[in-house]
BALOBA-1460 file (C-alpha; in Angstrom, 3 decimals):
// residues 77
<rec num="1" residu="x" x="32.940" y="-2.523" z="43.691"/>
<rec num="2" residu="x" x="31.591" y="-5.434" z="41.788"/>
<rec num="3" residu="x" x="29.002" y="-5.026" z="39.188"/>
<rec num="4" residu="x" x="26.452" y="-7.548" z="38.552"/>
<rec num="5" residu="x" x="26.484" y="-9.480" z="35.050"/>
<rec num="6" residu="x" x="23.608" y="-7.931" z="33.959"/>
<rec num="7" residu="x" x="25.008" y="-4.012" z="35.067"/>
<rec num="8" residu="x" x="28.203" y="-5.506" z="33.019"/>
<rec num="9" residu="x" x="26.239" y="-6.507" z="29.779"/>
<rec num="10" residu="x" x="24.233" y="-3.169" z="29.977"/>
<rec num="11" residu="x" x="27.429" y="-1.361" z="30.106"/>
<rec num="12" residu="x" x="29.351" y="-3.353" z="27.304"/>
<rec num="13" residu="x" x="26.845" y="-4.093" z="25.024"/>
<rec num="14" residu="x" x="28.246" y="-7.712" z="24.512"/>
<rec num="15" residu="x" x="26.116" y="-10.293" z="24.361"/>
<rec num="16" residu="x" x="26.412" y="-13.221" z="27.126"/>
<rec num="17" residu="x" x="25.457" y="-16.815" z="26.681"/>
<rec num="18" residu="x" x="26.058" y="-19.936" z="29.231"/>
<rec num="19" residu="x" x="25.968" y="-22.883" z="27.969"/>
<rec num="20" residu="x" x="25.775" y="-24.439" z="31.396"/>
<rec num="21" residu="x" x="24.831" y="-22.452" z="34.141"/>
<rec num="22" residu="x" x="26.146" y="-24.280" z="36.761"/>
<rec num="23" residu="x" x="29.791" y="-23.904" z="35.902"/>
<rec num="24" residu="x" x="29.536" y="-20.329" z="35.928"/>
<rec num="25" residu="x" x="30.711" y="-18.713" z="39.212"/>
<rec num="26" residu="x" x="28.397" y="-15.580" z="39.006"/>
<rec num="27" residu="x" x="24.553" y="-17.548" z="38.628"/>
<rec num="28" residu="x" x="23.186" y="-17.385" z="41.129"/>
<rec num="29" residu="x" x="19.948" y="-19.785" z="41.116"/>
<rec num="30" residu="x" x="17.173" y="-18.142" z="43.080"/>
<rec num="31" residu="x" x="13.360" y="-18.689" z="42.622"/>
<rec num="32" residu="x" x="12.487" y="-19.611" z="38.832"/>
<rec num="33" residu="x" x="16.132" y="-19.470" z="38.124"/>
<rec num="34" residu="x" x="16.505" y="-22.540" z="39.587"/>
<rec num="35" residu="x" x="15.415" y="-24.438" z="36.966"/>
<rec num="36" residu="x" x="17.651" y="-22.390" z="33.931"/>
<rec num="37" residu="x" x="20.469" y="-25.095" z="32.977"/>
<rec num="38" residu="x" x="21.399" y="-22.614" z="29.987"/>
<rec num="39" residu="x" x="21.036" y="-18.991" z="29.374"/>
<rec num="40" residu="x" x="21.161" y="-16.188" z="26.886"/>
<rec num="41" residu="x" x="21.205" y="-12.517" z="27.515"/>
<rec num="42" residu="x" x="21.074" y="-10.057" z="24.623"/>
<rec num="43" residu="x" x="20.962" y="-6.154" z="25.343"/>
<rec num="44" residu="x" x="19.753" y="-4.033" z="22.500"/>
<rec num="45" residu="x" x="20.977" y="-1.323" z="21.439"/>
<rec num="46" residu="x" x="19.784" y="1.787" z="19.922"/>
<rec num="47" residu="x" x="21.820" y="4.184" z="18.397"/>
<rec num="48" residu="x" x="24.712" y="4.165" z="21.502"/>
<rec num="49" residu="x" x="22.668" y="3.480" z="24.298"/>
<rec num="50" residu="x" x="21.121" y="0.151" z="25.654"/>
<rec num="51" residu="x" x="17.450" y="0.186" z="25.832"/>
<rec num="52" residu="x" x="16.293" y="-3.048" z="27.056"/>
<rec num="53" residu="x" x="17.643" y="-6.630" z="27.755"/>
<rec num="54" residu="x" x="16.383" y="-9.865" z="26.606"/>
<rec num="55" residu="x" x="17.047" y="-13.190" z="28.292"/>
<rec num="56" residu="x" x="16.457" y="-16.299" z="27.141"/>
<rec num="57" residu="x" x="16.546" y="-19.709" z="29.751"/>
<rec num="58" residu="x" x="16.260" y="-23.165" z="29.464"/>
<rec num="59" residu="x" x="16.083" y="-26.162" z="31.238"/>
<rec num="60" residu="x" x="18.444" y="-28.328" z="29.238"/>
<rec num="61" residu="x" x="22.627" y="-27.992" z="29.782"/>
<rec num="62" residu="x" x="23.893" y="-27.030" z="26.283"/>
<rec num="63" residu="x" x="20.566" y="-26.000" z="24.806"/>
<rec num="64" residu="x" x="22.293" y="-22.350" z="24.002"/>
<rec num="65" residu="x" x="25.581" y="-22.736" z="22.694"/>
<rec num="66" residu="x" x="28.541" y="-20.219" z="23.045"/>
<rec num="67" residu="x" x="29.205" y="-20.007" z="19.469"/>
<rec num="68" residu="x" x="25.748" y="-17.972" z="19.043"/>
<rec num="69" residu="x" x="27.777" y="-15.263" z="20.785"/>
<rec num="70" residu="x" x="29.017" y="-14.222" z="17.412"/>
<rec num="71" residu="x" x="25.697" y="-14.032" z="15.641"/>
<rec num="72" residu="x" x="23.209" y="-12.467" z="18.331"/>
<rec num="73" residu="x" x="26.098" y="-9.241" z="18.697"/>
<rec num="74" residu="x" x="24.124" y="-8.318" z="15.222"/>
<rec num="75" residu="x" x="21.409" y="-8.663" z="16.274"/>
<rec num="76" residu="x" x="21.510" y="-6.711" z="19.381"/>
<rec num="77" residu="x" x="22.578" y="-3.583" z="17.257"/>
C-alpha cells in the first residue's frame, strides 16, 4: 500500500520542503497546484500527536529552499 506524502508527513512528523516541484516524482499538479513551482509542508505537533498541517506554495522554482528543513522541524513542535 502506498501512502500519500501528506498521510507520510502526518505520520512522521518531519517537515517536507521542495524546492522544485517538478523534479519530484510524487506532485502531482492538479487544479491550483498547477501553478506551485516550490512547496513547504509543516505538520504541527502537539504534545505526540499531529493536529493540523500547514502548506506553503509558490510560483517561483527555488523560492523555498531545502535547508529550511532544519529550522521549521522546531517550529512544528
Amino acid at each position: 500500500m502506498r501512502f500519500s506524502r501528506i498521510s507520510r508527513i502526518v505520520a512522521t512528523r518531519i517537515p517536507v520542503v521542495l524546492s522544485d516541484t517538478s523534479k519530484d516524482a510524487d506532485w502531482e499538479s492538479q487544479g491550483e497546484t498547477s501553478r506551485v513551482k516550490s512547496w513547504i509542508a509543516l505538520p504541527l505537533v502537539y504534545g505526540s500527536e499531529t493536529i493540523g498541517l500547514l502548506t506553503l506554495g509558490h510560483d517561483q522554482v527555488g523560492f523555498y529552499d531545502p535547508d529550511l528543513e532544519e529550522t521549521l522541524i522546531p517550529l512544528a513542535n
